[in-house]
N, C-alpha and C positions, 0 to 999 in steps of 0.2 A: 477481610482481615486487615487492623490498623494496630503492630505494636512502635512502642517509643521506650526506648532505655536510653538512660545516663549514667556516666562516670564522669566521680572528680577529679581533676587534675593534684596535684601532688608537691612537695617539696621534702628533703630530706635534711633537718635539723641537724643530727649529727650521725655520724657510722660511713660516710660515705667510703667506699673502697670494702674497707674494714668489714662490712657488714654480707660482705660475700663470704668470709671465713666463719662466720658464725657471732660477730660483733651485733650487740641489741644498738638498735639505733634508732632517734626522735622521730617522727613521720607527721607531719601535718597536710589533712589533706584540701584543698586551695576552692575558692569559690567560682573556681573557673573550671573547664570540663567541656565534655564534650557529649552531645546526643548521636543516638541514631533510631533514625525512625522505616518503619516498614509498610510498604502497603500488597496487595495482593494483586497479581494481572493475569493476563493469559496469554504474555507472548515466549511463552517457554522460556524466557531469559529470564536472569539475574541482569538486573540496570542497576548499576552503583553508581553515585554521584558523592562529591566529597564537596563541601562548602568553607571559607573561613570564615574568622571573626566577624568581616565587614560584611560576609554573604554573597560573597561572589565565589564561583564555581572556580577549584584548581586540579579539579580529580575528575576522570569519569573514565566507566569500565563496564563491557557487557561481558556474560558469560553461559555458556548454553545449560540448561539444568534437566538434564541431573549431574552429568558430563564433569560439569565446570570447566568444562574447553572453551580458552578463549578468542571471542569472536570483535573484539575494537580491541586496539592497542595492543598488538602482540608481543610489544617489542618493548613493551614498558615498564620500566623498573618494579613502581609501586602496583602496576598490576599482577604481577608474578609475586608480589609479597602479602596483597591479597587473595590471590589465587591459594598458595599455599596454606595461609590461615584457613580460607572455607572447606580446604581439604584436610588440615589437622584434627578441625571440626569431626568432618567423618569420619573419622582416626578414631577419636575419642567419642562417637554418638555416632552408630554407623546408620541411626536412623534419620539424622539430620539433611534437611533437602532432598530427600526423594519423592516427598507428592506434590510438593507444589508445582501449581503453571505456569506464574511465572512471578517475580520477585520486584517491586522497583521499591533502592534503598536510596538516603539520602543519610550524609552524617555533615554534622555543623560544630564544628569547635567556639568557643566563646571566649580565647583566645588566638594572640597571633600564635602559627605555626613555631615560630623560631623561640618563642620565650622558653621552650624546655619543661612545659608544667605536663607531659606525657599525653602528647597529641599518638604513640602507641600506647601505651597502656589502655588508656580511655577507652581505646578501638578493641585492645583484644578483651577487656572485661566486659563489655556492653555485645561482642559478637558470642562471648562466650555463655553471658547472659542468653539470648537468644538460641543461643545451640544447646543448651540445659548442658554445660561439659564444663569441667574444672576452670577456672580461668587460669591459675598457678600453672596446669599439666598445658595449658594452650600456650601458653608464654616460652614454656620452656621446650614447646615442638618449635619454635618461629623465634622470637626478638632475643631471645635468654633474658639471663640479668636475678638478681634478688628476687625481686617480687612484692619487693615494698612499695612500687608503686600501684601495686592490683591492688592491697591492701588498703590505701588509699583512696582510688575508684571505689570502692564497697564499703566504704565507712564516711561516717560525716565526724568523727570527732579525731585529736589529737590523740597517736597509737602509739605503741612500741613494737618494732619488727624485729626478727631474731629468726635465722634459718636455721631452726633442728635436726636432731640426729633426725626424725621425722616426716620434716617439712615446715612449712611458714608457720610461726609461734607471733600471733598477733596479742597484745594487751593494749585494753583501750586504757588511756591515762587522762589523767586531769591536769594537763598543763596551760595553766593559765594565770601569766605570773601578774603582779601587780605591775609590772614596770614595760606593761606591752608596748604603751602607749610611744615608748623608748626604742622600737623596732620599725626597722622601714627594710626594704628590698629596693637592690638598685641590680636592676638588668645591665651586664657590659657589653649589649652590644653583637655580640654575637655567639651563635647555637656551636654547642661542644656534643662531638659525638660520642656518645658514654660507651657505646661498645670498642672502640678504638681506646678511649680511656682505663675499661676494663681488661682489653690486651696488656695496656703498658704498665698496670698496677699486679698483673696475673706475674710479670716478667721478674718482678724485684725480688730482690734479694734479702728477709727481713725474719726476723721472730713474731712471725702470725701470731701465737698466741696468747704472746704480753701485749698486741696490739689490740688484741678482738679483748681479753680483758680489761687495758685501760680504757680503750672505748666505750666498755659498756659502763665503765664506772662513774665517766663525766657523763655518758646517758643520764645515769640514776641522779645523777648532780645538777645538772641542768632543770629536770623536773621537779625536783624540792627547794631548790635555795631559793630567798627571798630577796637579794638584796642585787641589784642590776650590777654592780663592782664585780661581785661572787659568777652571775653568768658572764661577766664579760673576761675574766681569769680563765673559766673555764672555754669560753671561744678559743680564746689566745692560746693554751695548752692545744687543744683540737688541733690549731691552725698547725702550729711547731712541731705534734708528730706526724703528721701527715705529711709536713713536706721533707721530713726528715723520708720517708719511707718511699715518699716518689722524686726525692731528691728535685724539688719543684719549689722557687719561692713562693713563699702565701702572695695572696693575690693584696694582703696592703702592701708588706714590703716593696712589690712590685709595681703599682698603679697609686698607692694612695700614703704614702709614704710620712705625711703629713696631714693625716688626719688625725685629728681628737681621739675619736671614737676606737670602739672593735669593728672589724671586718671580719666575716666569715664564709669560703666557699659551703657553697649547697650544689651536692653531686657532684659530677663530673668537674673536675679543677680545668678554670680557662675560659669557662664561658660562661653562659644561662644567668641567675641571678646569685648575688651576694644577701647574706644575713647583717645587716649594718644598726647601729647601736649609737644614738644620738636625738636630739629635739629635733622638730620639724623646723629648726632657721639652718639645720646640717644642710640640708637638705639641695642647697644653693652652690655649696662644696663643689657636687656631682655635677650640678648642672654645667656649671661652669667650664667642668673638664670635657662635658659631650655627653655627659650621661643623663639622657632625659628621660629614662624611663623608672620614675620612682613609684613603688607603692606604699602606702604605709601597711602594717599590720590588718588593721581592721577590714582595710578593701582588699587582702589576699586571701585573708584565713577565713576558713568555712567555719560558721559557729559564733565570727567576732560582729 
């Protein structure tokens, strides 16, 4: 037995925060991602092995099976947080890993770890792949969160996300504006924990539901307007409630104070990568100040 699954990595256009109250938000899913592949053995273990970008080993983890009692690394963070997924698994498929003999997995990311493009998501939709069980219902036994980024891992085109009275409300969209070529991503540098984020945005104090409204309405505006002015208004609105709400200044006020262009946080405010709105001679801006990890549209977005 040889299976291999992939998930896409992920970015979140606009709804960030917002979009845990029910706000519809842009979802673009990234040409980056993450495999994991399976082979079949007979030492009664589960061998997990985790890989990066450059393919060098930064994970590894045995586990007895059917058990899932673990036998290397007991004492290890990210081994108890895969421990617990392969057992949420059985939660949710209680037929999941009870004949095999034994398991060696390996999973490889095709980005760096720290960029924030959902080195979990990737993990828990391609295991949940493999476990035939909800990836939405596995996420929310383990990491929580929206779920716009599983939606992402399972799609190759530009979505709309929306948590229902139901559950995940996915529409694919056509967002594909003439003025891409106008969009670059600049990484700052350093990984923002969105769960920590999500505490401090759970704690505030606000009218949820004029936010999850306006939100979805620069959603809707963002996808049809034509003219790069008109999305870059609507950045700039986005930016202004949202740090009214986490009482946080936007990240140009703050870092870029004098730039031309729009800036826009994606996800968690503080880290991972900016939505930035300029030619590629901007681009020199960033570098300057330390930011050398630019991309343009085309090399992020799955589809361009």
């Amino acid at each position: 037995m040889q299976h291999e699954f992939y998930s896409n990595g992920k970015l979140l256009i606009s709804g960030e925060y917002a979009i845990l109250d029910g706000a519809k938000g842009l979802a673009l899913p990234t040409k980056y991602g993450q495999s994991l592949q399976l082979k079949a053995t007979d030492t009664g273990l589960l061998h997990w092995k985790s890989f990066n970008a450059n393919g060098k080993q930064w994970f590894e983890s045995q586990f007895d099976l059917p058990s899932l009692e673990v036998v290397l690394n007991q004492a290890d963070q990210t081994t108890e947080m895969l421990q617990q997924i392969l057992r949420s698994c059985k939660v949710l498929n209680p037929d999941f890993l009870t004949s095999e003999k034994g398991l060696s997995i390996e999973t490889h990311l095709t980005f760096p770890k720290d960029w924030g493009l959902g080195t979990s998501s990737t993990l828990i939709n391609s295991i949940a792949n493999w476990a035939k069980v909800d990836a939405y219902k596995l996420l929310g036994l383990t990491f929580g969160g929206s779920g716009y980024d599983i939606a992402c891992a399972q799609h190759n085109q530009p979505l709309n996300y929306k948590l229902g009275p139901d559950g995940p409300e996915v529409e694919l969209v056509d967002f594909n504006p003439v003025f891409k070529d106008q969009f670059f991503f600049v990484y700052l540098n350093q990984k923002r924990n969105s769960r920590e984020a999500i505490v401090k945005y759970r704690n505030t104090k606000t009218n949820k539901s004029h936010l999850v409204e306006t939100i979805a309405s620069i959603t809707s505006q963002m996808i049809t307007c034509s003219q790069l002015s008109e999305f870059e208004e609507l950045m700039t609105v986005h930016e202004e409630l949202l740090s009214k709400v986490l009482a946080e200044p936007t990240v140009k006020s703050q870092l870029f104070g004098d730039y031309p262009g729009e800036i826009k946080s994606l996800g968690a405010w503080g880290g991972d990568f900016v939505l930035v709105t300029g030619p590629e001679t901007y681009h020199d801006y960033f570098r300057n100040k330390g930011y050398s990890t630019i991309l343009r549209y085309s090399e992020m977005i799955l589809g361009q």
